[in-house]
C-alpha positions as CSV (number, residue, x, y, z in Angstrom):
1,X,31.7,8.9,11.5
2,X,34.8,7.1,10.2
3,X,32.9,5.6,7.0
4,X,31.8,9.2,6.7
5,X,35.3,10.9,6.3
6,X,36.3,7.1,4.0
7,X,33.7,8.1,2.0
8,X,34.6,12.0,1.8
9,X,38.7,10.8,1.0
10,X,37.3,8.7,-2.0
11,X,35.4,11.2,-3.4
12,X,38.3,13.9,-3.0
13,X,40.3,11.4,-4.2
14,X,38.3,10.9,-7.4
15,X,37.9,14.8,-7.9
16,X,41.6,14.8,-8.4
17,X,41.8,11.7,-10.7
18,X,38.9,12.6,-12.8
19,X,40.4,16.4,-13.3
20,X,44.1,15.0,-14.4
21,X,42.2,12.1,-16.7
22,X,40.2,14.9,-18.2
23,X,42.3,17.5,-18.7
24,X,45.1,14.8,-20.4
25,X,42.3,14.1,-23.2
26,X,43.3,15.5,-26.5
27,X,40.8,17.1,-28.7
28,X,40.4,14.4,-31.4
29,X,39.1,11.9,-28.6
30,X,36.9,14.5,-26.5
31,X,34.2,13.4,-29.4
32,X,34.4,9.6,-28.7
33,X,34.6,10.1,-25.4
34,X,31.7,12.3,-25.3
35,X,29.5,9.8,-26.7
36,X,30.1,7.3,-23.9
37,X,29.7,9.8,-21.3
38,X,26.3,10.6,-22.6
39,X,25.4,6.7,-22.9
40,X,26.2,6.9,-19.7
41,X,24.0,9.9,-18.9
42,X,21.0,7.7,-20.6
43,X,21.8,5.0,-17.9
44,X,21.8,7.2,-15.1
45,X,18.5,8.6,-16.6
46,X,16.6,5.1,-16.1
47,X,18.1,4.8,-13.0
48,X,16.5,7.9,-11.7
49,X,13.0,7.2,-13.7
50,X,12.7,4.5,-11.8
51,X,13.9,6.0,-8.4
52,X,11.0,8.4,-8.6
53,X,8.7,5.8,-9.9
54,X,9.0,3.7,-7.4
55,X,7.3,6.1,-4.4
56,X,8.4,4.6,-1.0
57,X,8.1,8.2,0.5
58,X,8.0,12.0,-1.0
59,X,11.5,12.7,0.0
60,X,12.5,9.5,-2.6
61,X,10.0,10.5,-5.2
62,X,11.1,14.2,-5.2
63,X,15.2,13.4,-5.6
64,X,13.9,11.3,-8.1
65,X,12.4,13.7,-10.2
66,X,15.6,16.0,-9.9
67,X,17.6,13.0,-10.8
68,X,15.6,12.8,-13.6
69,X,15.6,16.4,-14.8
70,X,19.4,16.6,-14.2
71,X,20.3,13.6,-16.4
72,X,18.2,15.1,-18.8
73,X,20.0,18.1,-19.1
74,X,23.4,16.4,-19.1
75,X,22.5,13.6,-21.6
76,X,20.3,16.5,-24.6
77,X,23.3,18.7,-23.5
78,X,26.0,16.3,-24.8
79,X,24.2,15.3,-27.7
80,X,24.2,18.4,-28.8
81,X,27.7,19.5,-28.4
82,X,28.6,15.8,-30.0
83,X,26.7,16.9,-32.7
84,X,28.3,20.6,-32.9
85,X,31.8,19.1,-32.6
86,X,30.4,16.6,-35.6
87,X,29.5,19.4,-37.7
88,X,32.3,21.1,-37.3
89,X,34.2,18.4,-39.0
90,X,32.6,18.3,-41.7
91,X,33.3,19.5,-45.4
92,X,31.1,22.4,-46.6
């Protein structure tokens, strides 16, 4: 129980940290910074392909394949708004 609630204070804790980090970004960096979040995204996507590749039970297989459809959707999704941001930017 007590690595429980050390586990549940670091991840409160970084709730709060990431917010403040976030939200202190200005607008001409959210573009960089976009792009390593979503190189990121591609790593976590491996990560999960081979979680649910690797079938040691259903239950491992199955939070696998969500892993790998949310990563998905987080990694296309930032591409794309990199790529509106981009766009945006440029001369007509």
């Amino acid at each position: 129980m007590e690595a429980f609630v050390v586990t549940l204070t670091i991840f409160a804790l970084a709730i709060f940290v990431g917010f403040e980090v976030i939200t202190k970004v200005p607008p001409t960096l959210h573009t960089p910074l976009m792009s390593g979040s979503n190189a990121i995204s591609g790593i976590t996507l491996i990560g999960a392909i081979l979680s649910a590749g690797s079938q040691h039970t259903t239950l491992t297989t199955a939070l696998g394949f969500v892993a790998v459809v949310f990563a998905t959707v987080n990694a296309v999704g930032g591409f794309l708004v990199t790529n509106r941001m981009l766009r945006m930017f440029k001369r007509n």
